[in-house]
Each structure stands twice: as C-alpha cells, then as structure tokens.
C-alpha positions in Angstrom: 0.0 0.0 0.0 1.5 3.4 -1.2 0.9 5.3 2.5 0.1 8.9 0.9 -3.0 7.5 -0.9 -5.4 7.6 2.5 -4.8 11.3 1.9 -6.5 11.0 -1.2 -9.6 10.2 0.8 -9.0 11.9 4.2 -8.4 15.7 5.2 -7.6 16.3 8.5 -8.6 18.6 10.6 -8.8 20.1 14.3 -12.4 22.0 13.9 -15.3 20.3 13.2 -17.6 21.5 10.2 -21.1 22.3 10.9 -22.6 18.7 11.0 -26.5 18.8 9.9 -28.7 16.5 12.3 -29.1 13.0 11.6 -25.8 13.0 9.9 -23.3 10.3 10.0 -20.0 10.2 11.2 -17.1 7.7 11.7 -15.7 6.8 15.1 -12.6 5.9 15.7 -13.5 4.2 19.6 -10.6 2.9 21.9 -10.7 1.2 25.6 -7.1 1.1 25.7 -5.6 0.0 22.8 -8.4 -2.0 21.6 -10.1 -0.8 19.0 -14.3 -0.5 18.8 -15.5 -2.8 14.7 -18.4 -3.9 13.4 -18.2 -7.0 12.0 -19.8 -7.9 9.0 -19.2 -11.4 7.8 -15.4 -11.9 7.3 -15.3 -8.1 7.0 -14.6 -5.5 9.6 -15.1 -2.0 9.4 -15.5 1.3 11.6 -18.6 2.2 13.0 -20.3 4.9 11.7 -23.6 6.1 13.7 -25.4 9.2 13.3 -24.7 10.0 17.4 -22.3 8.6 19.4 -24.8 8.1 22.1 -26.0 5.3 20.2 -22.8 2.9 22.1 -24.5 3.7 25.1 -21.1 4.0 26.9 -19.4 6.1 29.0 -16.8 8.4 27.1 -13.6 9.4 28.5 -12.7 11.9 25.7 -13.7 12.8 22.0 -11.6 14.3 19.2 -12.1 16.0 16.3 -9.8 13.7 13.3 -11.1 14.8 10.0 -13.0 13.7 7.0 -13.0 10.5 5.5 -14.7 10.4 2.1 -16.7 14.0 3.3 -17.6 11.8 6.6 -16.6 13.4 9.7 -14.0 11.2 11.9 -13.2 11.3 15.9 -11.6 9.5 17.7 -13.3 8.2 20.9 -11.4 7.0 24.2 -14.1 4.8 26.6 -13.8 3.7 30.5 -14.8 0.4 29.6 -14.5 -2.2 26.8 -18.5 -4.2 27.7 -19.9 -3.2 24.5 -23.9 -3.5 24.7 -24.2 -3.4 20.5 -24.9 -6.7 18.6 -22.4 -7.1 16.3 -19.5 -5.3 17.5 -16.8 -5.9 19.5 -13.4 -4.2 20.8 -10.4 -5.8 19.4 -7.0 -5.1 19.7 -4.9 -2.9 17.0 -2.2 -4.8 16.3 -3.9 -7.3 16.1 -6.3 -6.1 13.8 -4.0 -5.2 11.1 -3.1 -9.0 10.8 -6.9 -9.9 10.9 -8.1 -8.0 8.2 -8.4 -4.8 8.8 -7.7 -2.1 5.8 -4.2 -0.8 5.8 -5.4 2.9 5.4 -8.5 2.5 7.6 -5.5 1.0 10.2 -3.3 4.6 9.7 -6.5 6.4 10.4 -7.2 4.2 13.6 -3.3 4.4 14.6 -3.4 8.5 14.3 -6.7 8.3 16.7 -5.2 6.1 18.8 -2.0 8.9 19.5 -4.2 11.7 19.8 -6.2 9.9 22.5 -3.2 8.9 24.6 -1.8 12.4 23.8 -5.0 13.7 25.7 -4.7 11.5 28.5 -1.2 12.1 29.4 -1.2 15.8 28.8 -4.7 16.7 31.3 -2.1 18.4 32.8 0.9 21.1 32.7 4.2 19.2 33.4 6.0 22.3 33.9 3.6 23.9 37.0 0.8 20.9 37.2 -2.2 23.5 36.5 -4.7 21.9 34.5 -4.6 22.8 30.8 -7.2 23.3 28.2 -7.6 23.0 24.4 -5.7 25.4 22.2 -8.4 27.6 20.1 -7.3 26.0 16.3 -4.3 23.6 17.2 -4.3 20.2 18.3 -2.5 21.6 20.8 -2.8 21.4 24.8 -2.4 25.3 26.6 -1.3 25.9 30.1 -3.4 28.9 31.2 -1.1 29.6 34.2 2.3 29.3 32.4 1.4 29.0 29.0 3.0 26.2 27.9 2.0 24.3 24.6 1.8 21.0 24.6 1.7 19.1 21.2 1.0 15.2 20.4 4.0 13.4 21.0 5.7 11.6 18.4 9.2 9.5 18.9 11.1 9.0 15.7 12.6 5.4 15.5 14.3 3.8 12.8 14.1 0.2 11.3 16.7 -1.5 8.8 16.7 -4.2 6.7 20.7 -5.3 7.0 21.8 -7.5 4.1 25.4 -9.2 3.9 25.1 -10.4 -0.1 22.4 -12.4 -0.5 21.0 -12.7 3.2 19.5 -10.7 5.5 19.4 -10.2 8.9 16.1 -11.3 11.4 16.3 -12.0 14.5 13.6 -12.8 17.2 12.6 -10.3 20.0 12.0 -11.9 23.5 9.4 -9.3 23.3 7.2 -10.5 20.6 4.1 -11.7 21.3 4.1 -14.2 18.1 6.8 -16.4 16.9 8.3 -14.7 14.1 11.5 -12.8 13.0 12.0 -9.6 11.9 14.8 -6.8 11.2 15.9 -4.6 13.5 14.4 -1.4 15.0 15.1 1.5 17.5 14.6 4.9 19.4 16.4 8.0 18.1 18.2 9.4 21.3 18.4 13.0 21.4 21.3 14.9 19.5 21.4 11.7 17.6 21.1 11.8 13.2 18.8 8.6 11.8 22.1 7.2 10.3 24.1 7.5 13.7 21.1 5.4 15.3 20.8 2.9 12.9 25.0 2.3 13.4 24.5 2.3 17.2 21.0 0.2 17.3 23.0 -2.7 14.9 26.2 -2.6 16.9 24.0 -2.8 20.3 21.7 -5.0 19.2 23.0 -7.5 17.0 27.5 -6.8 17.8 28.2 -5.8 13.5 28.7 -2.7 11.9 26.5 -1.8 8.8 27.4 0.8 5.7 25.9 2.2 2.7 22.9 3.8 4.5 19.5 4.2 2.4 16.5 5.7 3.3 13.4 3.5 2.7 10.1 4.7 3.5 8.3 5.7 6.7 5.0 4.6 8.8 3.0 6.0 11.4 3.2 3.6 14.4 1.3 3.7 17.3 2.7 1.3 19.7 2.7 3.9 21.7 3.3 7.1 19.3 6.3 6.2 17.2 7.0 7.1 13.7 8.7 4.2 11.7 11.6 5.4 9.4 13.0 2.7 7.3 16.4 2.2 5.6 18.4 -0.3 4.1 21.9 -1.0 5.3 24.8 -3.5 3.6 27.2 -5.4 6.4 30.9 -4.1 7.2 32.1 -6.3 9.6 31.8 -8.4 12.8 30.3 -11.2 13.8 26.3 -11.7 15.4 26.6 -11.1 19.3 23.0 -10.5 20.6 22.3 -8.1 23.1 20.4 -11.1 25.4 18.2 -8.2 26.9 16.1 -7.7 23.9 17.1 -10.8 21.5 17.3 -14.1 21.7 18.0 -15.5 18.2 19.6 -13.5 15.6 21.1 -15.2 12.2 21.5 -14.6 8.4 18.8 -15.8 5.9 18.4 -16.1 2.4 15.3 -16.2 0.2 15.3 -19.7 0.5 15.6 -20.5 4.3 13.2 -17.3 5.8 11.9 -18.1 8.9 8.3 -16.9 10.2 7.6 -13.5 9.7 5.5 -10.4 10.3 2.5 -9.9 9.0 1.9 -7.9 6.2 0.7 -4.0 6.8 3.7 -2.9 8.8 7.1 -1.4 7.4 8.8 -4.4 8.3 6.7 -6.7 6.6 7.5 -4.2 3.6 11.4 -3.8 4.0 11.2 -7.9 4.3 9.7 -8.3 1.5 11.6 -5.4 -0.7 14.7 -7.9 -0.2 12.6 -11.0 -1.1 11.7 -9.5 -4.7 15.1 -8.5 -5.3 16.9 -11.8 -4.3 14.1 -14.0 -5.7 15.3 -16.7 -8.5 13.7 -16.1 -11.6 
C-alpha cells in the first residue's frame, strides 16, 4: 500500500464543520488499545452512527480527526470495553492489522489512537501541574497559568533491513508476542542523526557494523506514538553477538531459508519483502 494514498480520501482537521442532524460520522473508539468494529461477515469495518450516544457508553474523551470520504472522523477514548451493541466488539490494533483490517482505515485508527493517549497524558501542565485546556485551532494542549503548549508526541525510530550479499538479517525479540522474526528497530536518542542510530541500534543489538545507508520509507506507528523510518543498510564487519536483553536468536537468511515473519501492513513486513523481490530466483 502506497501510504500517501489515504490522503486522497482523508483531510484532516482540528475544527469540526457544521454537521447537519441526523448526519453520520465515523468513530474511531478505543478502551485502551483495543479498537471498537463492526463486524460484518469476514469483514470488519468502523462504525459509523449518526450519534455517538448510540454505544450507550461512558466516554472518556472525544476528538475531532477529519473527513474521510466527506464523513466526519473522531476518535473516541471509553472507560470500559463491555460493549452492549450486537455485532460489534473491541479488538486489539495490532492485532487487527493481521486480521483484516484495511491498511489505510489501520493509519487512520493508529493517528486516533495517538491523539487519544496524547489527551490523557497531557490533562495536565508538566512544567507547573495547572490543568490545561484546548488550544483555540491547534491540536494543541495550553497551560493557562504558564502558558505552555503542549503538542502530540511523536518518537522517531528507525528500522533497517541489513543484508550481507544475499541474506539478511532477522532475528527474534523476547518481546514479541508471536513467533516470528523480523529486522531490526530502535529509538532515536536525542542529538542523535537517523544514520548514527541505525550504526548504534545494529552494533547494540546485534555486535556488527552496517554501511551504505539508504532511506526507505516511513509509517505511522502507534505502539505507543512512534513514527517508523526505514532504511536499508549492507554489512561491514563483525560477527552476530546479541544483546540477550532484547534478543534471543539472531542469524543470516536467504530467500530460501526465511523463517516466520511479520505480517503484512507494517514497514517491516514491507522492508522484508523489498529484499525478497530483489533476491528472488527467476
């Protein structure tokens, strides 16, 4: 999936329109990170209600997202996760993006997702502890004792697909909650350039040193607020030493030999299979 293309369909926004009565709207509804569908069949999709009292729950906090398709979008955080509707049911994100739910409609549940957290952590100031309140056209959270601003976090991280000839890295996180391999990923620190993290993450991670640096493509994560920025990196030397805190397999694989892997809909899955099509036998 080409990521800029749910911006073909979505415009988003901080100020909602004037909505006529009776008119539908999308919402984007979270108990945590488990994610409100209506499930239709094999297919699942977002509900769309002309109120939101229709859930008949209790709301923690409601924002404004956007349009999606001239629908307005909001993303909804609950205190509970008992729905009372017939046919719908919370289930978690990540989950959902292996289970079927649409790629773009999973960016657009991933950016509600961020915003609600961003709400709930920023109630209030954490430079004098005053309560804030909504900045007039900003997604933005206002001190009104010492004015600070307080935006949506977002923590850059990179991912890499390392390849030494034909092979490429995976290795297997003792945090995963399935049994699959992937490449490896990190934090930027601060003071710290995308190419010096991606040297450090490989050497801490995995013991080798990596060269010819190139940058990939990017994703929206939100597990908890990241943003995903891919690159591709060739091996310069050393030998696999895993860092037993995080890993506790790591090897080199060919097209051949790969071992269980993510599923698609993440920028892993994508950087994976990049190196599958270009190592492929005809």
């Amino acid at each position: 999936m080409d990521n800029q293309s749910i911006y073909e369909r979505f415009q988003p926004g901080v100020v909602p329109s004037n909505v006529e009565e009776g008119e539908k709207a999308y919402y984007f509804i979270f108990y945590g990170n488990e994610l409100l569908v209506e499930l239709l069949g094999k297919e699942i999709t977002i509900p769309c209600f002309a109120s939101l009292e229709k859930i008949e729950m209790e709301v923690d906090a409601q924002h404004y997202l956007g349009k999606l398709d001239g629908y307005s979008c909001y993303g909804v955080g609950v205190k509970s996760n008992s729905s009372p509707l017939e046919g719908y049911a919370f289930q978690d994100l990540r989950t959902l993006l292996m289970g079927g739910l649409d790629e773009e409609i999973f960016l657009l549940a991933g950016r509600a997702l961020q915003i609600i957290n961003w709400g709930q952590t920023h109630r209030y100031c954490g430079r004098c502890g005053s309560l804030t309140q909504p900045k007039e056209g900003q997604r933005a959270k206002l001190c009104p004792d010492c004015g600070l601003i307080s935006y949506p976090r977002i923590a850059p991280a990179i991912i890499v697909a390392v390849m030494k000839d034909d092979q490429l890295l995976l290795a297997h996180n003792r945090n995963f909650p399935y049994n699959f391999y992937s490449i490896l990923a990190g934090f930027v620190e601060a003071g710290e350039t995308f190419e010096d993290c991606i040297r450090r993450e490989v050497q801490e991670e995995a013991g080798i040193q990596v060269k010819n640096i190139k940058y990939f493509g990017s994703q929206p994560w939100p597990f908890p607020h990241s943003l995903m920025v891919g690159f591709t990196a060739d091996y310069a030397g050393g030998e696999i030493v895993i860092d037993e805190t995080e890993l506790d397999k790591a090897d080199w694989f060919s097209v051949d030999n790969l071992p269980p892997l993510p599923a698609q809909g993440s920028i892993a899955r994508r950087l994976i299979d990049w190196f599958i099509e270009k190592y492929s036998k005809e």
